[in-house]
C-alpha positions in Angstrom: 28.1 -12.3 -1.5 29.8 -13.8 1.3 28.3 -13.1 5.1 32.0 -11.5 5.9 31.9 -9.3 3.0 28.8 -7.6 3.6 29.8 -6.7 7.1 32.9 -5.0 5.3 30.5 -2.7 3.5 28.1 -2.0 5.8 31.1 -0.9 8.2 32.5 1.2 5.0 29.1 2.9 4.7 28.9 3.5 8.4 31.6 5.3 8.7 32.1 6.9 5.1 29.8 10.1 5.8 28.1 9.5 8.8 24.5 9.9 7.4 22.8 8.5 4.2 24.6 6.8 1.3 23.4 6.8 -2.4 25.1 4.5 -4.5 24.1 5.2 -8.5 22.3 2.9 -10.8 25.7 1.2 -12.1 26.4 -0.1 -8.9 22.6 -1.5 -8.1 22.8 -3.2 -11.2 26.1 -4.6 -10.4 24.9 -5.8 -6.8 22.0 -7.4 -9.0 24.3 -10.2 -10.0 26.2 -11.0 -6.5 24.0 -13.1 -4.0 21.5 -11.9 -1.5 23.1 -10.9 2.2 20.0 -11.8 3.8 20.4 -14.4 6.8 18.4 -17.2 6.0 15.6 -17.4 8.7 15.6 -13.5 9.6 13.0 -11.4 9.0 13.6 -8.3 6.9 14.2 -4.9 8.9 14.7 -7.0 12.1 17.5 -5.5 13.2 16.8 -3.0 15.8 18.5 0.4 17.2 18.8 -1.8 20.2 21.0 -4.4 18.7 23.5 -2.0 17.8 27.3 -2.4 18.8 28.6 1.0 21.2 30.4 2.0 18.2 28.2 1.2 15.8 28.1 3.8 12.4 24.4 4.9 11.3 23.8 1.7 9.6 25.1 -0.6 12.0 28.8 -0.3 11.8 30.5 -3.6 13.5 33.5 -1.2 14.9 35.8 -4.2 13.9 36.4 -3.0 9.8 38.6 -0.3 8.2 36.4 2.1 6.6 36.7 2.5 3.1 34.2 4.5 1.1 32.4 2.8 -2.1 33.7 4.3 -5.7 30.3 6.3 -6.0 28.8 8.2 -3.0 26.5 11.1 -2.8 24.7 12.0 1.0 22.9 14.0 3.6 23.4 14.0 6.9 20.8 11.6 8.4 21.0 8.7 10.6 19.3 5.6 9.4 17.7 2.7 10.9 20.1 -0.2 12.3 18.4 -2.5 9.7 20.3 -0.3 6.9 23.7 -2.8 7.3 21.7 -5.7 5.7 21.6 -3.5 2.5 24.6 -3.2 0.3 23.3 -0.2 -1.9 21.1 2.9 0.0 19.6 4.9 -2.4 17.6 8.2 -1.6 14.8 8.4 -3.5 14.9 12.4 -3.5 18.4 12.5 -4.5 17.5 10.2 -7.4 14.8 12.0 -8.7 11.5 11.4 -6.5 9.1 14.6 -5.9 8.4 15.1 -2.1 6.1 18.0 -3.4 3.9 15.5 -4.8 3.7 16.6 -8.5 5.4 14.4 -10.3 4.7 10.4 -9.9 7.7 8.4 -8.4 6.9 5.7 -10.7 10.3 5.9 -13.0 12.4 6.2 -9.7 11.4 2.6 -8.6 11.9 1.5 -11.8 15.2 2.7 -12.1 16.8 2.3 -8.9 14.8 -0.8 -7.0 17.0 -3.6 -7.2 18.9 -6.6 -5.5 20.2 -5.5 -1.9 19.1 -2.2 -2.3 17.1 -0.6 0.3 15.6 2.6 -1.2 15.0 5.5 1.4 11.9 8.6 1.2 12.2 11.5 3.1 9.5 13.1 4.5 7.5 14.3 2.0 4.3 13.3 -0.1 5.1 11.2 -3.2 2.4 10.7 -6.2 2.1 6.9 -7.6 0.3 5.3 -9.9 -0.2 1.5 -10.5 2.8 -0.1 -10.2 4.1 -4.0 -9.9 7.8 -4.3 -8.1 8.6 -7.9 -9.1 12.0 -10.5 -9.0 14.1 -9.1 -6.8 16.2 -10.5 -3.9 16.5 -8.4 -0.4 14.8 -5.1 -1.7 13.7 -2.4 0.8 11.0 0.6 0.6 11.6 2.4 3.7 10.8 6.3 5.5 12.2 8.8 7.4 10.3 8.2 10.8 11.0 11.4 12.3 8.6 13.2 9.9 5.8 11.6 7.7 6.1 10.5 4.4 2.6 9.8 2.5 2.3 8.0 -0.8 -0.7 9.0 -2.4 -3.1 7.5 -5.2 -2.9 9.6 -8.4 -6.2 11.1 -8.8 -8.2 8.1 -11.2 -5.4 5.7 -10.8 -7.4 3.2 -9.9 -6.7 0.2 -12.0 -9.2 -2.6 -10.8 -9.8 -4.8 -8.0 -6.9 -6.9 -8.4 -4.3 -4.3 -8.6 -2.2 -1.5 -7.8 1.1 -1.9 -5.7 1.6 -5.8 -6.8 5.0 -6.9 -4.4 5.4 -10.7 -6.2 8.1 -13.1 -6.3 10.1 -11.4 -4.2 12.6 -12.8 -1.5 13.0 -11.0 1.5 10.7 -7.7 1.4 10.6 -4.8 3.4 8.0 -2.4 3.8 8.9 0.1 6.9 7.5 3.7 8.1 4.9 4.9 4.8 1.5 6.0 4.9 -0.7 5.2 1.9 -3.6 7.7 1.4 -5.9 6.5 -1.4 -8.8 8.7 -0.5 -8.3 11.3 -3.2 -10.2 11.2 -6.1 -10.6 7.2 -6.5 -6.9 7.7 -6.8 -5.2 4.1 -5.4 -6.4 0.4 -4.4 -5.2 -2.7 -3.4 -1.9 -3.4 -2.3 -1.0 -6.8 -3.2 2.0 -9.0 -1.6 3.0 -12.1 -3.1 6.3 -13.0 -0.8 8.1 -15.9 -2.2 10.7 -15.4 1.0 10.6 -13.9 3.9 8.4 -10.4 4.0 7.8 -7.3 6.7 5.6 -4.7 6.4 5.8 -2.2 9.5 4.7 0.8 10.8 2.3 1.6 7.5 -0.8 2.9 8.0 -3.5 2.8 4.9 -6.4 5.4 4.4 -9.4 3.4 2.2 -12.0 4.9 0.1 -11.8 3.2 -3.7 -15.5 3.0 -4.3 -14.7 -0.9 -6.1 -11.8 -1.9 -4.1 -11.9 -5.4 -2.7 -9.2 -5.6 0.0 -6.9 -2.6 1.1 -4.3 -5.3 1.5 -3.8 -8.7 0.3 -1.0 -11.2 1.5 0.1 -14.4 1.2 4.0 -16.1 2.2 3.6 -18.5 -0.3 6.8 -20.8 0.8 6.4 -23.3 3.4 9.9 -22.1 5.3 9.1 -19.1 4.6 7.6 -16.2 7.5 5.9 -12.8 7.3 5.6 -10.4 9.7 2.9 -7.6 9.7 3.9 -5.1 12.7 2.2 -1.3 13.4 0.1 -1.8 10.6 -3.0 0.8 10.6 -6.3 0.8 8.4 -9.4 2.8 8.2 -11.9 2.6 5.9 -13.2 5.8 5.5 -15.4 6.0 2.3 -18.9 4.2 1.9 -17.4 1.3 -0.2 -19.8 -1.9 1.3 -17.9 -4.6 -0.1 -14.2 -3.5 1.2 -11.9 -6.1 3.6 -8.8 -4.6 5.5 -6.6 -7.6 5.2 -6.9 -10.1 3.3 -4.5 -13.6 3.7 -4.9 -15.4 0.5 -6.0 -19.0 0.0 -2.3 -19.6 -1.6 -0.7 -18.8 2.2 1.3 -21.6 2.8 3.8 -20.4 5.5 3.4 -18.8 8.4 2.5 -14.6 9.1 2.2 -13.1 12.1 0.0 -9.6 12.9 1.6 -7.6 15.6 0.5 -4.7 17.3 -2.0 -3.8 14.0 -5.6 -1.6 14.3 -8.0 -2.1 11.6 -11.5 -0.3 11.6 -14.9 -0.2 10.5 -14.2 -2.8 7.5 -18.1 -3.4 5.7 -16.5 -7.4 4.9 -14.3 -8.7 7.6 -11.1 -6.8 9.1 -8.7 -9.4 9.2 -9.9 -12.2 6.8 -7.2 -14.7 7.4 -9.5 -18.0 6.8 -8.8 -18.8 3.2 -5.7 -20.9 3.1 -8.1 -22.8 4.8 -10.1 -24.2 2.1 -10.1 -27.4 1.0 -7.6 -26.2 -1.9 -5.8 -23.4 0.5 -2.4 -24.2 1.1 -2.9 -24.0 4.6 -0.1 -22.0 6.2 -0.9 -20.7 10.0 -1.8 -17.2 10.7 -1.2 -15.7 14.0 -2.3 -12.6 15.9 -0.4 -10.8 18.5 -1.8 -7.6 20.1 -3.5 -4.9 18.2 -7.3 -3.8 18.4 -10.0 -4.8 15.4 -12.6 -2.6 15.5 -16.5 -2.4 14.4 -16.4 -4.4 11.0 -19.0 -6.2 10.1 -18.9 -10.0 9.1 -15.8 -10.6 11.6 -13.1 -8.7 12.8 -10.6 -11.4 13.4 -11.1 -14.7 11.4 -9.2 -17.7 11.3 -9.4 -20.9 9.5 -6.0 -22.8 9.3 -4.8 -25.4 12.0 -2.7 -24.1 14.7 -3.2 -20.5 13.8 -3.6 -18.4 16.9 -5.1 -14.9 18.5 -3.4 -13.6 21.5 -3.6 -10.5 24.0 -5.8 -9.2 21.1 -8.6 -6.5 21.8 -11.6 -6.3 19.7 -14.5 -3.6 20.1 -17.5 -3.3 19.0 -19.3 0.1 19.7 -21.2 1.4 17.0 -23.6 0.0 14.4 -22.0 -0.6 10.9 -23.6 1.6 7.7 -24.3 -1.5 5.5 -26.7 -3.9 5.3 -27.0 -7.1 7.1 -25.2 -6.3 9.5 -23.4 -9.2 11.0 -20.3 -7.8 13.2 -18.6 -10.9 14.9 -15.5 -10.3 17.0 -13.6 -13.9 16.4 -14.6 -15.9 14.2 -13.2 -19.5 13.7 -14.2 -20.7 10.0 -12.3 -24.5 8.5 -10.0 -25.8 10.3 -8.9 -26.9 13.9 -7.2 -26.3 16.4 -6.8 -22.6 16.7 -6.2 -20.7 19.9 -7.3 -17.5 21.1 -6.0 -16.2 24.4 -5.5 -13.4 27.0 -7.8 -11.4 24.9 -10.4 -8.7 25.7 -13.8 -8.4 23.4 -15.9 -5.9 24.0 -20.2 -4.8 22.8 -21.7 -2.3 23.9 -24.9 -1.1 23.7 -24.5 0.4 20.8 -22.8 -2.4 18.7 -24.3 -3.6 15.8 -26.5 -6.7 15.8 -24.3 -9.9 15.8 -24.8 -13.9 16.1 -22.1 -13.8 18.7 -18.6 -11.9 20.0 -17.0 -15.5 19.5 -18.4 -17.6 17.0 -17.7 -21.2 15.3 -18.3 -21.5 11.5 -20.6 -25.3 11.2 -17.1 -26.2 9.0 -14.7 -25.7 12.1 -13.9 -28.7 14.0 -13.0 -27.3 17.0 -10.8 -24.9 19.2 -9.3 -23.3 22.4 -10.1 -19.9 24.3 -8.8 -19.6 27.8 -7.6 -16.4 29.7 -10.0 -14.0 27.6 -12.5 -11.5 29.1 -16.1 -10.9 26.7 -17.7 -8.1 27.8 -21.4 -8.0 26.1 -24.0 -4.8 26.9 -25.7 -5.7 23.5 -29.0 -7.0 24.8 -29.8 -10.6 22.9 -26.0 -10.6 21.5 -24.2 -14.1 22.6 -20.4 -13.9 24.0 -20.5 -17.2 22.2 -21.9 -19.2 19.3 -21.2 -22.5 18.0 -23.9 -23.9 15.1 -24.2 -27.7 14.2 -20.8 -29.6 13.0 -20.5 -30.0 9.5 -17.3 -31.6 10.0 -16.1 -35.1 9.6 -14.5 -34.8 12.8 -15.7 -34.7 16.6 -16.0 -31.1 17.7 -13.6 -29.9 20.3 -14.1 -26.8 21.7 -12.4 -26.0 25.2 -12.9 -23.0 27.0 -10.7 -22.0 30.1 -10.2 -19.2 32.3 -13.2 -17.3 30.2 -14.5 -14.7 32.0 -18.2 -13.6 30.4 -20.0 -10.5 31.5 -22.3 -7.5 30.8 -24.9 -6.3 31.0 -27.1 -7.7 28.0 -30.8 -8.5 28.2 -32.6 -11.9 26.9 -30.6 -14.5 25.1 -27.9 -16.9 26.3 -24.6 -15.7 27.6 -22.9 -19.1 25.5 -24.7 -21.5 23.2 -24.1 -24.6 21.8 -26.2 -26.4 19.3 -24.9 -29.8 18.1 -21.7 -29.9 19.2 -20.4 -32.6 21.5 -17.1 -32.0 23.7 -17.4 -28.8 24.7 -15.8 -28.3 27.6 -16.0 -25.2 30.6 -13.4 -25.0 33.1 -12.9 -22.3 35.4 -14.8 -20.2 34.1 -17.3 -16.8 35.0 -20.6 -16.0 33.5 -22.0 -13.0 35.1 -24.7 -11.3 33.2 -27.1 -9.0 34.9 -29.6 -7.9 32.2 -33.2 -9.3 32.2 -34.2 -12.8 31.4 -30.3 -13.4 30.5 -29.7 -17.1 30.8 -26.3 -18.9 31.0 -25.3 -21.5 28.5 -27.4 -23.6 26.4 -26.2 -27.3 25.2 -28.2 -28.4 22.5 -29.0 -31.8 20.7 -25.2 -33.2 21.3 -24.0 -35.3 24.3 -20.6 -35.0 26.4 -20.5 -31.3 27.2 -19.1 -30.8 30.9 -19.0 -27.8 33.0 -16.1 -27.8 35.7 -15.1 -25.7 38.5 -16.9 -22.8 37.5 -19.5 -20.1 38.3 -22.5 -18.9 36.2 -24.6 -15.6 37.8 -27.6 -15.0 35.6 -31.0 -13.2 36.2 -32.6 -16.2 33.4 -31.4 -19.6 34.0 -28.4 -20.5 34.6 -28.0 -24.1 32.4 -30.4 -25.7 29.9 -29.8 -28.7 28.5 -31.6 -29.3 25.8 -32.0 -32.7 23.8 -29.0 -33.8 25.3 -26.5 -34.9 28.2 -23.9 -32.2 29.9 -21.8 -33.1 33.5 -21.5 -29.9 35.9 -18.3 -30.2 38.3 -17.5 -28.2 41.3 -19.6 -25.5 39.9 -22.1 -22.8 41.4 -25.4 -21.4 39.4 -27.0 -18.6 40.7 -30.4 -17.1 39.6 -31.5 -13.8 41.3 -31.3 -14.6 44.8 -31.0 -18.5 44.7 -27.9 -20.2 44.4 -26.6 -23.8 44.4 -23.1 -25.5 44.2 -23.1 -28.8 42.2 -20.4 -31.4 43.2 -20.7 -33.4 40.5 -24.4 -34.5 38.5 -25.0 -35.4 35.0 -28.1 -33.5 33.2 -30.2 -34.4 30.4 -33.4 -32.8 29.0 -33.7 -29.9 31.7 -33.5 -26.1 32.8 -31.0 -26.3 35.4 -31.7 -23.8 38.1 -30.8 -23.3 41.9 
């Protein structure tokens, strides 16, 4: 289908009835065999109420096209989303057959009317499913009314295995927009599983957890190189007692580029965002990046990264109670393979309550390497590091640069950073001010050519040890208790640095 065309019948929808268009299962099947409207480099549902001309229609009408209404049309009176205008066929679920009591599965409605340009549309309502695999199709659309709720729900026993449940493969240019998935209910649900061949977006869903063998609530992977995903308003909580569950998982086979936007994921027993697979030495490697959105109390990590050039940014991750499984392990950012990442202008907080942890910021032995700059870590957890970084078990030379890092709390014993065989670490403009007991500042351990510049370290332990190795201090100041010394410029080697 021609660009020009399209407009023509999204204007001829707009202004047909004024509210919802269905067009029957003829018609989708006869919009299976024209071409996909999608604007190559868009993301799905990216059209916004916003972009919308003054006398745009419901669905976007351009105001430029005679209106002339499709051969087959049945309606209600509701506005839809701007986004509507990339679809050629809207179909309402309801109209078409779907319960909104939740008695009968919608199962044979997808089936039936999912297909090429269609964007299929739920009312508010509660809508039983069972496992179900949506495959093949070009520019297809699951969407909600936003002004009420609408909840799909597991089918009590439906679940069908780790591996499965909503399976969204081999499709080009997805949408997921405005549903609530509650598979709490009588191990009724599981994973949701999306396999984007094209562009994908899944917004504003939130996801309640519970399926006692359930390995991920969702799994995702763009798995085209041009190819871009976009996960916005998306909301987990893992509310059963299932110790082996993940909130998101990116898999290993990610070879474009996603980004998470604005997304809260909570009390996860194995990682919140796991996004360090395509990472692996067989991953295919495609960058993962994290804008906004607060990770919460789950244990193993709740933001990790592993691909080159992958990023965290304005992100906030608290940790504030202890997790119910065992070890417990709950790292804020975790950097595991790779190089190269970059985390900034975000807040991490522990407080005394968190769970144990080696560290709010933490390098894998296999990562080579990354930035953090313009990021507060807050740590009340007494013996809990803002930062950990093990021995390199890389072929390359570490780099890890930290600037603009501010580091404070009140946590007891320990070392506010530490670095144990890693050479180039670098501190610049930086504040460590810890004020619990025997709290000492940053440790540099059996590695040369670590520098400290133009900072300030405030401890009640001491503020530098170099340990087994060589580290410059620049324009800094160290204070201890009531002592305190500004260093212009001195290299270091084998000593507790002190005022």
């Amino acid at each position: 289908m021609e660009r020009r065309e399209f407009l023509e019948r999204g204007a001829a929808v707009g202004a047909a009835i004024g509210g919802l268009v269905v067009l029957g299962s003829a018609a989708r099947r006869e919009n299976e065999q024209e071409e996909s409207s999608a604007r190559a480099g868009d993301l799905p549902g990216q059209r916004t109420d916003t972009d919308r001309d003054v006398d745009d229609g419901p669905v976007g009408n351009p105001g430029d096209q005679e209106a002339r209404p499709p051969d087959e049309v049945q309606g209600t009176e509701r506005d839809l989303p701007a986004y509507a205008q990339e679809y050629a066929t809207i179909v309402d679920a309801v109209e078409m057959g779907a319960d909104p009591a939740g008695d009968r599965a919608i199962n044979g409605v997808l089936d039936e009317q999912l297909g090429n340009d269609t964007l299929l549309w739920f009312p508010e309502g509660e809508y039983l499913i069972r496992p179900q695999r949506i495959s093949g199709y070009r520019n297809v659309a699951l969407a909600a009314d936003r002004e009420g709720e609408t909840t799909f729900v597991g089918e009590p026993g439906s679940f069908a295995g780790r591996n499965r449940f909503l399976i969204f493969e081999n499709n080009e240019r997805l949408l997921l927009d405005g549903i609530d998935f509650d598979f709490c209910r009588d191990d009724g649900g599981g994973k949701l599983t999306v396999r984007a061949d094209g562009d994908v977006a899944i917004r504003n869903v939130s996801v309640r957890a519970s399926c006692a063998s359930n390995l991920q609530v969702l799994g995702i992977s763009v798995q085209n190189q041009e190819a871009h995903g976009v996960v916005e308003n998306f909301r987990a909580v893992n509310e059963g007692d299932n110790e082996g569950l993940t909130g998101v998982y990116v898999a290993k086979e990610h070879s474009g580029s996603i980004t998470f936007k604005n997304c809260e994921l909570t009390g996860f027993p194995d990682n919140g965002l796991y996004a360090s697979a395509p990472g692996l030495s067989d991953g295919a490697g495609g960058a993962v990046h994290v804008e906004g959105g607060i990770y919460s109390n789950s244990n193993v990590s709740n933001i990790r990264v592993g691909t080159p050039d992958s990023t965290v940014r304005d992100a906030t991750v608290v940790v504030d109670r202890q997790p119910a499984v065992d070890p417990v392990n709950v790292r804020g950012i975790r950097f595991r393979r790779g190089r190269g990442q970059v985390v900034e202008g975000c807040e991490i907080r522990y407080t005394e309550e968190a769970g144990d942890s080696f560290g709010a910021v933490v390098f894998h032995p296999d990562n080579a390497g990354a930035t953090v700059r313009d990021t507060t870590i807050t740590v009340d957890r007494d013996r809990v590091p803002a930062i950990y970084s093990p021995y390199n078990a890389t072929e390359y030379d570490s780099s890890q640069v930290f600037e603009n890092v501010t580091i404070d709390g009140s946590a007891a014993g320990g070392y506010g950073a530490q670095f144990v065989g890693r050479s180039g670490v670098v501190f610049r403009d930086c504040t460590i001010e810890q004020t619990g007991e025997e709290r000492h500042g940053v440790r540099f351990a059996n590695k040369d050519g670590c520098r400290i510049v133009d900072s300030r370290i405030d401890v009640t332990g001491v503020p530098v040890v170099v340990d087994d190795a060589v580290a410059e201090i620049r324009n800094t100041t160290i204070v201890a208790g009531d002592d305190e010394q500004h260093i212009d410029s001195e290299q270091f080697s084998n000593e507790a640095i002190t005022p």
